[in-house]
Structures are given as structure tokens and as C-alpha cells.
C-alpha positions in Angstrom: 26.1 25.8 -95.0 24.3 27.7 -92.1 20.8 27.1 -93.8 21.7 23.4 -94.8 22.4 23.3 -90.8 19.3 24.5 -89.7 16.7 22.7 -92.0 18.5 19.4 -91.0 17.4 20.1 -87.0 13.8 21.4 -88.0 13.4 17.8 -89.7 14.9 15.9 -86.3 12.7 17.4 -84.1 9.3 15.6 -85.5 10.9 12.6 -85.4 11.7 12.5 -82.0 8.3 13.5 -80.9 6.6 10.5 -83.3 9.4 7.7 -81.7 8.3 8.9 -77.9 4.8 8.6 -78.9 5.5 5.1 -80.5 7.2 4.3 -76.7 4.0 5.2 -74.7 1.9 3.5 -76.5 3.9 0.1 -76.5 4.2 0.0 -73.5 0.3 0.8 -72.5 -0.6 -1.9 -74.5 2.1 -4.8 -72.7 0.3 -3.2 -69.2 -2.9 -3.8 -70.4 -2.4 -7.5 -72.0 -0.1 -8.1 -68.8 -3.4 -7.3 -66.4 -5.8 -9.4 -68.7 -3.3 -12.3 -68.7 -3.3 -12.0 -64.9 -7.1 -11.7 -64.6 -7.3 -15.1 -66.6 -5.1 -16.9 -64.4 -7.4 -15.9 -60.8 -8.6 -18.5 -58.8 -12.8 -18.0 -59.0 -13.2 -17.8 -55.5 -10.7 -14.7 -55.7 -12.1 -11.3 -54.1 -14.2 -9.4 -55.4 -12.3 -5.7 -56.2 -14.8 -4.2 -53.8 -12.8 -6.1 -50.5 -9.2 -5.1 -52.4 -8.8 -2.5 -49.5 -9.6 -4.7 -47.0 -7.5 -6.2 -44.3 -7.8 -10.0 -43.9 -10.1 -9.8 -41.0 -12.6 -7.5 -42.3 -12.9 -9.0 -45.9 -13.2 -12.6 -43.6 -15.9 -11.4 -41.9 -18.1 -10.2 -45.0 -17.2 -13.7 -46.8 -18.3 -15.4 -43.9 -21.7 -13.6 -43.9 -21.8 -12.9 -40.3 -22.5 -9.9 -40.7 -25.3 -8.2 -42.9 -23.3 -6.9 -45.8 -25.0 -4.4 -46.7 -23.2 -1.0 -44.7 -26.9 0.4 -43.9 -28.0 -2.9 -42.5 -25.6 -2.7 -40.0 -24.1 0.2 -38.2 -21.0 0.0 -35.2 -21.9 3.4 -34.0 -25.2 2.3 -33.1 -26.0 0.0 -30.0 -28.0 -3.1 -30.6 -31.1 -2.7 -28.5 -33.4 -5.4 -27.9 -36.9 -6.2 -29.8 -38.9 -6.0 -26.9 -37.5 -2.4 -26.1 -35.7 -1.0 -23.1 -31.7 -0.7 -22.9 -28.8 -3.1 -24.2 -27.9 -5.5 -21.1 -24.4 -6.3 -20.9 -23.3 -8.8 -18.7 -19.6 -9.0 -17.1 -17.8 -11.4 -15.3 -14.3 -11.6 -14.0 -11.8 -14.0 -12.9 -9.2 -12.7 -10.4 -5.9 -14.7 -11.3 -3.6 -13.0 -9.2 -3.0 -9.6 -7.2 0.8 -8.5 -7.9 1.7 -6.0 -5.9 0.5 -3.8 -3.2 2.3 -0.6 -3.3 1.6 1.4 0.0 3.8 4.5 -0.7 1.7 5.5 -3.7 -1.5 3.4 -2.5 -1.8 1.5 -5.4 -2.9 -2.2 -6.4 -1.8 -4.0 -9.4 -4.2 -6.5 -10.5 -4.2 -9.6 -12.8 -7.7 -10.7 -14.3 -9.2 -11.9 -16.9 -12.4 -10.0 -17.9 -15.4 -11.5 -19.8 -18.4 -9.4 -22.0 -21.8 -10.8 -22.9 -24.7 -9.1 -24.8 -26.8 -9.6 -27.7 -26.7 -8.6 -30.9 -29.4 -9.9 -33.1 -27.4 -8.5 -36.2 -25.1 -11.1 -36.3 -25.7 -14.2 -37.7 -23.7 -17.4 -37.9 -26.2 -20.3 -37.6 -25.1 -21.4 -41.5 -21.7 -21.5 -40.2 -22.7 -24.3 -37.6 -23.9 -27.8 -37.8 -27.8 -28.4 -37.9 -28.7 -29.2 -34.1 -32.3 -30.4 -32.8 -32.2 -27.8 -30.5 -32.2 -24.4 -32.5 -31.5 -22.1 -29.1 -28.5 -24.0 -27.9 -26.3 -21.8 -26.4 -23.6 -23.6 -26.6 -22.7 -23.7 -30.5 -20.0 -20.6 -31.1 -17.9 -19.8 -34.1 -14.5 -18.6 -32.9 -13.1 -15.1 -34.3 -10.2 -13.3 -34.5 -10.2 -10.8 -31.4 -9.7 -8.0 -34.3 -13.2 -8.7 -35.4 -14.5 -6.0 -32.6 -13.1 -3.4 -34.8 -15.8 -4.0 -37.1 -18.9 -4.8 -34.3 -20.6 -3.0 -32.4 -18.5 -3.2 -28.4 -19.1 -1.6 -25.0 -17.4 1.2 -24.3 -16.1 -0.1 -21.0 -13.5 1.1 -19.1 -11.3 0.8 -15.5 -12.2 3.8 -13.4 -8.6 5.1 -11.9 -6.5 2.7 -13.3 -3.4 4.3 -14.1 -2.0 2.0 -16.2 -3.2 -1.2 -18.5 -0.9 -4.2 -20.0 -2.1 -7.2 -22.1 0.9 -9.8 -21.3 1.3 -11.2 -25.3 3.6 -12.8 -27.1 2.6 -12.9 -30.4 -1.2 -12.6 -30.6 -3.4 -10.9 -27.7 -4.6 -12.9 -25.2 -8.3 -12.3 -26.2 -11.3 -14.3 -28.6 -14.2 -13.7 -29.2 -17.3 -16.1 -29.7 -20.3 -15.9 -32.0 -23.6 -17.7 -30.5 -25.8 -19.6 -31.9 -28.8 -16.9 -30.3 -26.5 -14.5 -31.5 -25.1 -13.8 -28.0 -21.6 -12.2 -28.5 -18.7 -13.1 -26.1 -15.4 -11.4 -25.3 -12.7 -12.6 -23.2 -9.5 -11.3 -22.7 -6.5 -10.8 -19.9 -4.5 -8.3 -18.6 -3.0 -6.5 -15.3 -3.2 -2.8 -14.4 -2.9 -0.5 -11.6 -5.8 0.7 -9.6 -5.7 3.3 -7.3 -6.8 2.4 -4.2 -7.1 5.5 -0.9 -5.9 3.5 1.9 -6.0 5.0 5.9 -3.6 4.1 8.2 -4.9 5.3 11.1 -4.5 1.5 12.5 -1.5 0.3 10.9 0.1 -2.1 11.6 -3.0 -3.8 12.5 -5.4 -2.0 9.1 -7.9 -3.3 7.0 -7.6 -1.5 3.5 -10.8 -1.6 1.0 -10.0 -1.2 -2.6 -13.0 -0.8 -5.0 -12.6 -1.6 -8.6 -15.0 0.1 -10.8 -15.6 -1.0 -14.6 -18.2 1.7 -16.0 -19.7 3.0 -19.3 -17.7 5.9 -20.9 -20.5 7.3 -23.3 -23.7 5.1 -23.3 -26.1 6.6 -20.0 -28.6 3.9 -18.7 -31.1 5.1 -20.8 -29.3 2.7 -23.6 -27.1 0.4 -22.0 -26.7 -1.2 -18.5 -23.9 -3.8 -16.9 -24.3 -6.4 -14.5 -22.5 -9.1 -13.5 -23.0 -12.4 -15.5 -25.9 -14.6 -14.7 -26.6 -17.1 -16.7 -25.1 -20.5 -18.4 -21.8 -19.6 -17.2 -23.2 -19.9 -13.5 -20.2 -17.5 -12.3 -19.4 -13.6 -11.2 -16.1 -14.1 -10.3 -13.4 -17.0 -10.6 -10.8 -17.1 -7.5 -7.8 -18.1 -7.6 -7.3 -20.1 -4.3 -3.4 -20.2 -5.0 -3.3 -16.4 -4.5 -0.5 -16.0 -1.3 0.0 -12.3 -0.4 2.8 -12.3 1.9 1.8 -9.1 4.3 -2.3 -9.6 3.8 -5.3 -11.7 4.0 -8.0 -10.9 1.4 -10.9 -11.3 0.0 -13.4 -10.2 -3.2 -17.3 -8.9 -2.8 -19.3 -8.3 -6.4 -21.7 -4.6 -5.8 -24.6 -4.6 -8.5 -26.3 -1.7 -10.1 -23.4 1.0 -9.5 -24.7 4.3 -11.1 -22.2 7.0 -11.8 -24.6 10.5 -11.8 -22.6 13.5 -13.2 -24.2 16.5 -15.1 -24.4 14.8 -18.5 -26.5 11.3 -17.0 -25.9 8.0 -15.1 -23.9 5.8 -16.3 -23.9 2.3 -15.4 -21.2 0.5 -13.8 -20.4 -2.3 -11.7 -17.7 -2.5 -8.7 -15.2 -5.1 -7.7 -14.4 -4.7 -3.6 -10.9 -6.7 -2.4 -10.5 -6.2 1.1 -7.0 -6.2 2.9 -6.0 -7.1 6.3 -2.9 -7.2 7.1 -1.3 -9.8 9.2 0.5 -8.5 12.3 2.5 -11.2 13.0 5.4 -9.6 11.4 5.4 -6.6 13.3 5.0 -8.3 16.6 8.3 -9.7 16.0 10.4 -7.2 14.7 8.5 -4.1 16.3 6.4 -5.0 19.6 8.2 -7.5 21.3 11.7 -5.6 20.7 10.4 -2.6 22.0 8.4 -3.2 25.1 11.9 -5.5 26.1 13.7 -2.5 25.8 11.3 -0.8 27.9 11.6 -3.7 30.6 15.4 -3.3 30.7 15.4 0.6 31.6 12.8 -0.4 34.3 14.9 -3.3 35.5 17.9 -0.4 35.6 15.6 1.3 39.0 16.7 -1.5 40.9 20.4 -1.0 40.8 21.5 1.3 43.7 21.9 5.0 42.9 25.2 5.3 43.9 25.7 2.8 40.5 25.5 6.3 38.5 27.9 4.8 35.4 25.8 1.5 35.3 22.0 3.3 35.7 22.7 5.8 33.3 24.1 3.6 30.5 21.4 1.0 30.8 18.8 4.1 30.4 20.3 6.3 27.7 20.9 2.6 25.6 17.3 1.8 25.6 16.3 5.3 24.8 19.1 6.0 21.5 18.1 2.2 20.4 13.8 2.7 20.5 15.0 6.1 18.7 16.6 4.5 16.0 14.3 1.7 15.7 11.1 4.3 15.6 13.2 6.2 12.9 14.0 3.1 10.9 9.9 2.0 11.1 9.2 5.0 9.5 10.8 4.9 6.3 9.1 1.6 5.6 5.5 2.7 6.5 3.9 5.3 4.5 4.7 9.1 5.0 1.1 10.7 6.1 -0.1 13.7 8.4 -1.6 12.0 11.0 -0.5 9.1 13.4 -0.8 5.8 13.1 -1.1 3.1 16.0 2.8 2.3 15.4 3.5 5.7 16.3 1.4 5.6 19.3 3.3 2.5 20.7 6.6 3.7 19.6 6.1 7.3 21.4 4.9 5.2 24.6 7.8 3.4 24.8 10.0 6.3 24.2 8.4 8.2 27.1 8.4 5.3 29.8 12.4 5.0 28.9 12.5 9.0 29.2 10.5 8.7 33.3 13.3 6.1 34.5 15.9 8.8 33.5 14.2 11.3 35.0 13.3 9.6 38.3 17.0 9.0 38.7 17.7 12.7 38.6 14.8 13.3 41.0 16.7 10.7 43.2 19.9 12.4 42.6 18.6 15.5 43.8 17.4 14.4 46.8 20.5 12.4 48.2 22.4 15.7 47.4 20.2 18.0 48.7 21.2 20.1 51.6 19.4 21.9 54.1 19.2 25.3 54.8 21.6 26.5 58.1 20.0 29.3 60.1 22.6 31.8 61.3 22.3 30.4 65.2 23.4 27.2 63.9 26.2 28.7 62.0 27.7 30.5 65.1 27.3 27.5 66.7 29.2 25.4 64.1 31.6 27.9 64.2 32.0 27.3 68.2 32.4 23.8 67.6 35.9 21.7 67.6 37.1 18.7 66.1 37.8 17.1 62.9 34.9 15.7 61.0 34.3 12.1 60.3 31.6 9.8 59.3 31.1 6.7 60.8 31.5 4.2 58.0 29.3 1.2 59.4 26.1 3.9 59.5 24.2 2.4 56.1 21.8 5.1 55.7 24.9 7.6 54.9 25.8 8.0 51.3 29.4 6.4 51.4 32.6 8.6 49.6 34.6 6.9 47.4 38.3 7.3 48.5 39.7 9.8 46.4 36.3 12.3 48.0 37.8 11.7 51.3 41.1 11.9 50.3 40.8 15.5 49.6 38.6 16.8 52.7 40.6 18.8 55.3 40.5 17.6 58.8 39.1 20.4 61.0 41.8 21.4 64.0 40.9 22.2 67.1 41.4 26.2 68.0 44.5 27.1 70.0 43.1 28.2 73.1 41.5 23.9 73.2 45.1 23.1 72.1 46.6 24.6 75.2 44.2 23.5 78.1 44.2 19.7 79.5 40.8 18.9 77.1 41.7 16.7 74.1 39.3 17.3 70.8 36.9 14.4 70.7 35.9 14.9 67.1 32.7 12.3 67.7 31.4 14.2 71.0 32.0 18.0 71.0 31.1 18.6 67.1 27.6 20.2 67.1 24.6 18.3 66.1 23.5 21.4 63.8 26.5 21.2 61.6 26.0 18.2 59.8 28.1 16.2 62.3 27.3 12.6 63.6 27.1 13.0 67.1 27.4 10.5 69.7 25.2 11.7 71.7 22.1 12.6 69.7 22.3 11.6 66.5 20.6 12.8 63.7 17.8 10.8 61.6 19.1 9.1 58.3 18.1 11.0 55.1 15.8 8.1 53.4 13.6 10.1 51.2 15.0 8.6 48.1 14.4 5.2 49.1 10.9 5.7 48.7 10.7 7.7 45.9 13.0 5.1 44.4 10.0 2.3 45.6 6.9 4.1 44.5 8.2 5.3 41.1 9.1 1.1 40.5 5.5 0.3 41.1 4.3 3.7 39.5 5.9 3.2 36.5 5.3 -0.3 36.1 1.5 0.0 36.6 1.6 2.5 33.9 3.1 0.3 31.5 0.7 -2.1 32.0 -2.3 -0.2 31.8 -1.3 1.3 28.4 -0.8 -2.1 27.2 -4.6 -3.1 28.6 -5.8 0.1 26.7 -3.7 0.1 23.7 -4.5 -3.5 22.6 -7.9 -3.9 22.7 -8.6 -0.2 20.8 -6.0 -1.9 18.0 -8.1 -5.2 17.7 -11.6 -3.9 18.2 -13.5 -5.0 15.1 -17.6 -4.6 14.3 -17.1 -7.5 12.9 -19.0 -6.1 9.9 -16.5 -7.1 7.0 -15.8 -10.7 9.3 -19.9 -11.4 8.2 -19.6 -10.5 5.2 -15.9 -12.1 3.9 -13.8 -15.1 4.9 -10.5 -13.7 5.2 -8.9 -16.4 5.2 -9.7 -18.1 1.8 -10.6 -14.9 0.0 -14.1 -16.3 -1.1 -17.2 -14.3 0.0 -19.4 -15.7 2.1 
């Protein structure tokens, strides 16, 4: 039984191998008459199985016959140079559509334009494409291609110098085309917005002019093979301004510089630059900084005329002024940019701080004076201590500091010594007191203490000529102007002149 077992499973083994080989070659043959059935049914236009790896744009572009479809007729690493010799000119133009934001804290500029490429490549070819026209170098016959076509074209290398970051607003499709010539003239449009970095000084802020230059350079190709300028030509433009532009702190305005050449150790490479110039409009800060503040100072100069014996009313007119400039100065700040050296705000903020700070300190001064008593020798103090009497002012005197009534509630009366007590002579406080004591004699009295008076008068007039003649040199070093950008720029629509 064993051996009957084992020749029955050498015989199954053959078969199995002869019915897998049967499997693979049925269903070899179905593939192949499935392929030749499929092959039949092909449109005859259908691609060739040369463009099956192709994308759509690329196989569209080699059916079109634009350009030469041979690889080694045609090669994207290499430049198209002209016939007669000498490098590839590529023209640029630009239109500015809008400037988004001005960013101060980080000095930046974002920028919305729409940039456009010209140059020649007489490797492309479309004149089959278009209708027969009498006038074989009319510029103005164009195919329309996908913008993914420059993938497979030679394209300048060009790029935003210190732009930090670039955005192409699409929805769908790019906002870009491209256009085929009739002179074989390629053209390349598209839009976008970015961030430039623009080094701004504030040295005269609020009242600065800011000059951001936009630079769009080569990358790789040195002037030996390629060089940009700004379009001249049919299209009759460099620049397109948008006259709706409204920048709510700035006036502006755009200047084209030709034959930029960036020289570093491996060549020059060309370039051209884009200047927008900013000035900024004061008006806001005269209304919210300038005016505020040199009120302010008026008030604390308005508080000298208040009589010094006012000490609750001077003092809280003076130290308001001061804590309010403080906090205004601190609250200008954080809105302006943060740099090392001072601006012009600053200047006037500082001033205005230190005219508040001299009417505190002149009433001190004052202060000092009306209290100040003079030295007593010690004849005059034997003699005061000789003398009888109570003492007393005479209130009707104006030229003697008055006490309030709780002062004189608390002064001691001076009595007369017992051996006056016990004679016939009465004390007579206004006729026996000594002159050299202080007393108001009848007899000869002394001259009124007015030296605050004046320095109360000359430090109005001091103080107040100061003010003004820091305002005649402060303005007109804030507005002085060349006049070299006012030549060159109109400010005021943003067009160059």
C-alpha cells in the first residue's frame, strides 16, 4: 500500500506543472489579442508612443511644431543669442497695481505688480499657426500658450533682490500667459505681490521721506550673455500706474534706473531698479502730537501768573502738564519704530518736557527767595534781645507775605520784661521793637522784600522767548528740503515727471 501511495504523488506532480504552464500561456495570449484589438480601435491622429510620457503641455507643444522637434535643434540650457552677435536683450516692464502695506517696525514694503518679459528667440516658430498677413513682420500676430510652456523654453533667470517673500494670488490657474510672435518675439506676463525690504532712516520722522529701491537682476547669466532693460518698444510703456493707489500715512511716487550692474567676484550681472519714494504726510501728527503738546506747554506757562502764595493751584497745574507730555511721549513711542538714535519726535517731545520741568523749577527758586532769611549779626541779636513788645505785622503792608490764620494762631506774643511791667511805660509793640529783629517799626521801616517779583517777571518773558525760538529753529530744520526728489517726482500723483 505504501508504494501504491507513493507512485500515485510522483504521477500528480507533472500534471500540475503542465496545467500552470497551460494558465500562463492563455492568458499571454488574451493580453496580447486584448492590446491589438485596442490598437485597431485608435483614432489616427492618436500619439505617437514616443510623447506616451509626456504631460499634455509638452506633447502640445511638439504637435504644434513650435518648437524644433528635434532635442539637438533646440536646447533650454542654452540662451538664444542674436544673429548679429553680442548678448540676449531682455526687455522688462512693470505695472504697479497697488502697494499693500508699509510695515515700519520691520521696514518692509509689500508690493502688488504685474511684471512683463520680452526677448527673442529665433528658435521658435509659429508663423504656420497664424493667418497669412501682407505684412510678414507684424508684431502684432501671437499664438497664446499655456504659462507651463516655459518649462520647456528657454527663460530668464530673473529674480527680486531682498524680497523676502513671493505670492501669485490664483484661484485655479496662475495668473500668467505667455505669447508667441509672429518675429518670434516671446512674451511673459504674470502677477503677483511680495515683500521687499526696504532700510528706511528716521532721523526726520514724523516729517521723513523713505526711498525704497526695487531690484530685478540676473541670477546666473553675466552681461557678457544677457542684459535687461526696461521695455522700449510697441508697447510704448516702462511702467503702468495705478492712479487709484491711496496710501493713508504717504505720498509716493515711482522712478525707472537703467543699466544697474551688480559686480561681485564671479562678473556683472545685469539688472534694473524700481525707486518708490515715500513721504509721509504730517498732518496726522500735528493733530494728535504737536498741537497737544505745545498746549500743554502753554498751560504750565500760563500757571507763572498765578501768585506764589497759590502753592496747591501752581503746583498741580505744573506736575499735570509734566505726567501727561510723559505719557503721551511714552505712548508715541511704541507706535514709531524702536532705533538707536533720535528722531525729530523725540526732539520736540524732550523740548516740551524740559520747558514744563523750568516752570517747576522757577517756582522753587521763587519759594526760596520769599522764605529766605537773613543772617543776624550778634550786635543785632543782643539788641533784639533788649527789645520789648509783642510782635505783629501790619496786615494792610502788601509787600509782606500774609499768614494764613491757623500760622498766626500758633505764634506766641512776646511780653514785656518785668522790670517795663512795673515802671509807668506801657509796651508799644509797634514803636520800641528793634528795627534789626525783623520788626515793622513805625519809625523806620524796613524795605519790602520784592526780589521774587522779578524773578517771577523775567523768567515769564525768559521762558516764553525760549519757547518761541525753539519753534523758529525746530521747524524750518524739519521742513528744509533740496528740493532734489521735488524735481525729479510729483508727489502728489505718483507719476514721474
Amino acid at each position: 500500500l505504501l508504494q501504491e501511495k507513493l507512485f500515485s504523488n510522483h504521477n500528480k506532480q507533472p500534471r500540475r506543472k503542465m496545467q500552470n504552464k497551460c494558465f500562463h500561456i492563455i492568458l499571454t495570449s488574451t493580453f496580447i489579442w486584448l492590446l491589438k484589438a485596442e490598437k485597431s480601435l485608435r483614432p489616427p491622429n492618436f500619439m505617437n508612443s514616443r510623447y506616451l510620457w509626456m504631460d499634455p503641455v509638452q506633447h502640445d507643444l511638439n504637435q504644434l511644431g513650435v518648437k524644433p522637434s528635434d532635442p539637438s535643434d533646440y536646447n533650454i540650457h542654452i540662451p538664444p543669442m542674436p544673429r548679429e552677435g553680442g548678448p540676449l536683450l531682455v526687455n522688462i516692464s512693470i505695472s504697479l497695481r497697488n502697494i499693500l502695506e508699509i510695515d515700519e517696525l520691520r521696514q518692509l514694503i509689500t508690493l502688488e505688480t504685474t511684471m512683463r518679459l520680452y526677448w527673442q528667440d529665433y528658435r521658435l516658430n509659429v508663423s504656420h499657426l497664424l493667418p497669412t498677413n501682407p505684412y510678414s513682420n507684424a508684431s502684432d500676430d501671437y499664438i497664446l500658450l499655456h504659462p507651463d510652456t516655459t518649462h520647456y523654453i528657454w527663460f530668464p533667470d530673473i529674480y527680486i533682490d531682498f524680497a523676502k517673500a513671493l505670492r501669485v494670488p490664483k484661484f485655479m490657474v496662475p495668473p500668467a500667459s505667455l505669447r508667441i510672435y509672429r518675429n518670434s518675439t516671446a512674451r511673459y506676463a504674470t502677477q503677483n505681490n511680495y515683500d521687499v525690504a526696504c532700510p528706511m532712516n528716521f532721523r526726520k520722522y514724523p516729517y521723513d521721506t523713505q526711498i525704497c529701491k526695487v531690484k530685478y537682476e540676473s541670477y546666473g547669466y553675466t552681461t557678457q550673455k544677457m542684459l535687461l532693460k526696461w521695455k522700449k518698444g510697441f508697447d510704448q510703456s516702462k511702467v503702468t500706474a495705478n492712479n487709484s493707489i491711496s496710501l493713508a500715512q504717504f505720498d509716493y511716487a515711482v522712478k525707472f534706473e537703467e543699466e544697474y550692474r551688480e559686480a561681485i567676484a564671479s562678473g556683472e550681472y545685469p539688472g534694473v531698479i524700481m525707486t518708490i519714494v515715500l513721504r509721509r504726510k504730517i498732518n496726522y501728527h500735528l493733530l494728535q502730537t504737536y498741537l497737544p503738546s505745545g498746549l500743554f506747554v502753554i498751560v504750565a506757562w500760563l500757571s507763572l501768573f498765578l501768585p506764589p502764595e497759590a502753592i496747591p493751584g501752581r503746583v498741580t497745574m505744573a506736575m499735570t502738564t509734566l505726567l501727561t507730555l510723559a505719557a503721551m511721549f511714552g505712548a508715541v513711542r511704541q507706535n514709531t519704530p524702536r532705533v538707536s538714535y533720535v528722531s525729530a519726535l523725540d526732539i520736540w517731545m524732550c523740548g516740551c518736557i524740559v520747558f514744563v520741568f523750568f516752570t517747576l523749577l522757577e517756582y522753587v527758586i521763587v519759594l526760596c527767595i520769599i522764605y529766605h532769611k537773613p543772617k543776624i549779626t550778634k550786635e543785632e541779636a543782643n539788641n533784639c534781645s533788649k527789645s520789648v513788645g509783642m510782635q505783629t505785622l501790619d496786615r494792610k503792608d502788601p509787600n509782606i507775605l500774609q499768614l494764613e490764620d491757623k500760622q498766626r494762631r500758633k505764634q506766641r506774643p512776646r511780653f514785656c520784661p518785668s522790670w517795663r511791667r512795673g515802671g509807668s511805660a506801657r509796651c508799644r509793640p509797634k514803636e520800641i521793637i528793634h528795627t534789626h529783629c525783623g520788626h515793622k517799626s513805625a519809625q523806620k521801616p524796613p524795605k519790602p522784600n520784592t526780589d521774587h517779583l522779578l524773578v517771577e517777571k523775567w523768567c515769564r518773558r525768559l521762558i516764553a522767548i525760549m519757547f518761541i525760538a525753539f519753534n523758529g529753529i525746530y521747524w524750518p530744520l524739519l521742513t528744509h528740503d533740496d528740493g532734489t526728489i521735488d524735481r525729479e517726482f510729483d508727489l502728489r500723483s505718483g507719476i514721474l515727471i
